[in-house]
N, C-alpha and C positions, 0 to 999 in steps of 0.2 A: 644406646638406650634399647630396650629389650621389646620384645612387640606386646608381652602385658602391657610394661610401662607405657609405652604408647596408647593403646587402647583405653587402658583406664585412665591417662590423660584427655584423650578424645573425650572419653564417656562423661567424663569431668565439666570440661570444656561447651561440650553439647546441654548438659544438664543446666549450666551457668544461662547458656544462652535462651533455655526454654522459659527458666526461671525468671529473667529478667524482663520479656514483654507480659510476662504476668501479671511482676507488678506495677508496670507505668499501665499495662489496662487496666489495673483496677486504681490505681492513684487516677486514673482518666475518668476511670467511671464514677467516681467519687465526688472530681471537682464539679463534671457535669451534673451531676444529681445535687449537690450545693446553688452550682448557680443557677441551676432552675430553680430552687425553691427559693433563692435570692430576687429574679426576677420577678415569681409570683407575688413575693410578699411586699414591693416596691410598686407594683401594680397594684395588689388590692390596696395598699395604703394611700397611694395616690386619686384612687377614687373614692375613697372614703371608707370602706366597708372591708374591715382588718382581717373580720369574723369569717369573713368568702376564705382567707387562705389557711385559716385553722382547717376548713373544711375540705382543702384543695390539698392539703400536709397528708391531713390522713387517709385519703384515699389513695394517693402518687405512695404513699406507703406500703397502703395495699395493693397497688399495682404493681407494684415492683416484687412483692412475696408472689403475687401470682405469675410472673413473667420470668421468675427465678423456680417456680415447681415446689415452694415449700410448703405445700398441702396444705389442708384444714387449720392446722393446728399455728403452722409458721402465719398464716394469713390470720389467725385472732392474736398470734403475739405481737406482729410486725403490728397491728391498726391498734389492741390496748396499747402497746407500750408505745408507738405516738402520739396518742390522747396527751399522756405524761408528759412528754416531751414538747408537745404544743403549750401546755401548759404551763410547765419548765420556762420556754424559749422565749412564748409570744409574748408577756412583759417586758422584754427584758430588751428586746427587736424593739415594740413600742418605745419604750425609754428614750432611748437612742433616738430614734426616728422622728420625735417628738420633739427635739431640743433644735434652739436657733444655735448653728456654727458659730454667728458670732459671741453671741452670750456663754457658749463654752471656751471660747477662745477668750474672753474679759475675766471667765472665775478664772480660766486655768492660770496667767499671769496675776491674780489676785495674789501677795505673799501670804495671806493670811492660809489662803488656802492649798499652796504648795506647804506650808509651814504642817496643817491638818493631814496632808497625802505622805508627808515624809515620818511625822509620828504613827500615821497608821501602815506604813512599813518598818518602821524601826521596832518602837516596843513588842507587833506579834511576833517579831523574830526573836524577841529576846524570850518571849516567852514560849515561843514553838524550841528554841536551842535548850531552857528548860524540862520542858517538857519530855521532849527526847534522851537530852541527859541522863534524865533521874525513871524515865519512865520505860527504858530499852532494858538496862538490869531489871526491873519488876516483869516485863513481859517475858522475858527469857526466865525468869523463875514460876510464872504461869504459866509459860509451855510446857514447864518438864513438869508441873503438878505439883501441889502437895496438901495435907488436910487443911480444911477452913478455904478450899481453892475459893471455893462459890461466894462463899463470907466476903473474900478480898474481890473478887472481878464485880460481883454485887458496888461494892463500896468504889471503887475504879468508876463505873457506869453510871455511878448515882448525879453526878454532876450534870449528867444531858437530861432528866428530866428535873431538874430543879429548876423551880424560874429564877431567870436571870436577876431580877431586884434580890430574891434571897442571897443569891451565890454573892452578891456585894455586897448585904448586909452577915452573911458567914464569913467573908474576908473581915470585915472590921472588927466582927465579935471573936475571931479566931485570931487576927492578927494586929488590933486595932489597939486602942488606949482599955487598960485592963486585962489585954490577950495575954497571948502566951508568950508573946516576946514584946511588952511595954515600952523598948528601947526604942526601937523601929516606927518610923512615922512614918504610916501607911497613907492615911486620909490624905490626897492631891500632894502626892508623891508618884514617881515615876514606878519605884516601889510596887506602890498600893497595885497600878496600872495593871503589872505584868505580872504579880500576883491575883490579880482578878481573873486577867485572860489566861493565863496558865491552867486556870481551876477550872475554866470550861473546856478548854482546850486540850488536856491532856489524857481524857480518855481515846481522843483518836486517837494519840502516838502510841500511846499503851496499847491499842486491841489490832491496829495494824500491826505493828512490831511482832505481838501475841501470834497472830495469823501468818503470820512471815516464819516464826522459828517453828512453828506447829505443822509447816510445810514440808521443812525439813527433813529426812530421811533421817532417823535416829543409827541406822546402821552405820551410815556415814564417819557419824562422828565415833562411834562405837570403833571404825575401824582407823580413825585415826591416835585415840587413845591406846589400841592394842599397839599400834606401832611407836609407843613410845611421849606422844604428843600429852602435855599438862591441860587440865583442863581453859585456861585461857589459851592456850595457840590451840586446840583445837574449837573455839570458840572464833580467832583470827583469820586461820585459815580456812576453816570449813562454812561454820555456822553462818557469823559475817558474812563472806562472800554469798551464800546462796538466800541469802535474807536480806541484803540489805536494799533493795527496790521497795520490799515491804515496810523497811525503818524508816527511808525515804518518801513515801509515801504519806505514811503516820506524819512526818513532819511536815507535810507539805499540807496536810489537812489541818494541823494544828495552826499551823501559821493563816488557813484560811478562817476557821472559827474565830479565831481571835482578831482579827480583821475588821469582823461582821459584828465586835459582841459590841452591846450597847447600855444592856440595863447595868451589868456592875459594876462597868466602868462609869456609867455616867453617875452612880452610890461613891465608888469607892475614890475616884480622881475625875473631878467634874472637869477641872482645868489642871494642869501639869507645868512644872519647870522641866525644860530637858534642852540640849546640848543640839542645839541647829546650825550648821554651820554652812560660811561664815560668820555668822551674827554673833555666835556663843551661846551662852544660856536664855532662852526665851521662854515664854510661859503659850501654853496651845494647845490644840483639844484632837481626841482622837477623832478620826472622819464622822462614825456615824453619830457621837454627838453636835459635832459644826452644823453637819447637814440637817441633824433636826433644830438646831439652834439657827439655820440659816430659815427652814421651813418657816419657824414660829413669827419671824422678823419679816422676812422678805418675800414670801409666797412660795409654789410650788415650780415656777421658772427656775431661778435660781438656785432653790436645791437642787431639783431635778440635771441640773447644768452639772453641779460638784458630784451627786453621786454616780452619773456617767462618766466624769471622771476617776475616780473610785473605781467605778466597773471595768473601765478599758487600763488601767493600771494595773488590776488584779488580772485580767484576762491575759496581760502581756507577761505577767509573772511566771504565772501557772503555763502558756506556751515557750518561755524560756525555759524552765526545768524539765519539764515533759523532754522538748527540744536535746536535752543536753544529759540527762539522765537515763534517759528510757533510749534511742535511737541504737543503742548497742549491747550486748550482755555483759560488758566487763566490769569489773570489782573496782569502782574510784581507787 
């Protein structure tokens, strides 16, 4: 071995090793600054008064932009943008915090309501894998542009401000008895379901995806074309690979909108047949209608029990993919 080689092996080696207390110090500094604000918030909840650690968030926030040197400006973003986050969080902490273990532990073996947790995993994937589908060719053609763009991202977009009872009563007048396709029986059909949430859902995948190819270095692919490449393998091998965190993404966001949607499902499929196994075919409702069907019935105990389940099933999701997708840069 040659004494470059050496050296820039060293240099290598030494670099690795600088790199590496960097980041368990900052993984360190991280967990500690978690479970401080885990201790606060168990503390002020414990004595009653939740409001002490909204107030205890944002300041340790700004403590930390002033102990870190990021000026004026880092210290009004770091204290707004925990306002949000207190805001964000402290419900949601609450919830949780709020609920008897044992009364989540009686929904959670309720089948009624593993029955409600398993359709509100199954159908959004069916309609985030739509979504995705038919919505990653559309975004790749509003990356590269073309006239009436705004007409069509316009019309993409329109679904997040439409309120939710509409977007189920457009699924049934669009898709419904007299629709465009009369054959198809939408109304409390699995169907109807994930054509509901698809229609809310699919401008994330579309404007992620969008954002994702719009990233991309056009030279790139320009220069896999002069060598030869059709436009689909330069779409495989270039485009794809450097985009697709951002496809990924879009889908992960669709799958969480639909999750959460409640008015046009609760218009377009109140109750649903669908395929529960082992049981077979069962009839059941997506989560956030149970849970408000559980509210209306049984108070806000036992909803409150289902939808923290809900919440820590979606939060296990979303840290599995995060977990499994993101932790490296390679191309699935």
């Amino acid at each position: 071995m040659s004494a470059d080689t050496t050296t820039s092996t060293d240099n290598t080696t030494s670099a690795e090793r600088r790199a590496v207390p960097a980041s368990v110090g900052k993984g360190t500094t991280v967990l500690a600054v978690l479970t401080v604000q885990l201790v606060a918030f168990a503390v002020a909840f414990s004595l009653g008064y939740p409001g002490v650690y909204a107030v205890f968030a944002v300041l340790s926030a700004a403590a930390l932009a002033v102990a870190h040197n990021r000026g004026t400006f880092g210290l009004a973003a770091a204290t707004l943008g925990t306002v949000l986050l207190v805001a964000l969080g402290l419900p949601l902490l609450l919830l949780v915090a709020r609920q008897d273990p044992a009364l989540v532990a009686e929904m959670a073996a309720d089948p009624s309501v593993q029955q409600a947790l398993y359709l509100s995993v199954y159908a959004p994937l069916l309609a985030a894998l739509a979504s995705v589908a038919f919505g990653v060719p559309l975004a790749l053609v509003l990356a590269r542009g073309f006239p009436g763009k705004t007409l069509v991202e316009s019309l993409v977009d329109l679904p997040l401000v439409v309120p939710h009872s509409v977007a189920g009563l457009a699924i049934l007048f669009g898709f419904g008895k007299g629709g465009a396709f009369p054959q198809l029986k939408i109304l409390g059909t699995m169907l109807g379901m994930v054509l509901a949430m698809t229609f809310v859902s699919a401008p994330f995948a579309v404007n992620a995806a969008r954002e994702a190819f719009e990233s991309v270095d056009t030279r790139v692919e320009w220069a896999a074309r002069t060598l030869g490449a059709n436009r689909f393998e330069t779409f495989r091998r270039v485009t794809a690979p450097l985009a697709w965190r951002g496809v990924l993404t879009g889908g992960v966001l669709a799958w969480a909108r639909a999750v959460s949607e409640f008015g046009a499902v609760a218009i377009v499929a109140y109750s649903v047949d669908f395929f529960y196994p082992p049981k077979g075919e069962i009839t059941g409702q997506h989560a956030p209608v149970f849970i408000y069907n559980t509210y209306l019935s049984s108070g806000l105990e036992e909803s409150g029990a289902v939808a923290t389940l809900l919440l820590g099933l979606s939060a296990i999701i979303f840290l599995l993919v995060r977990t499994i997708a993101y932790d490296d840069g390679g191309w699935p």
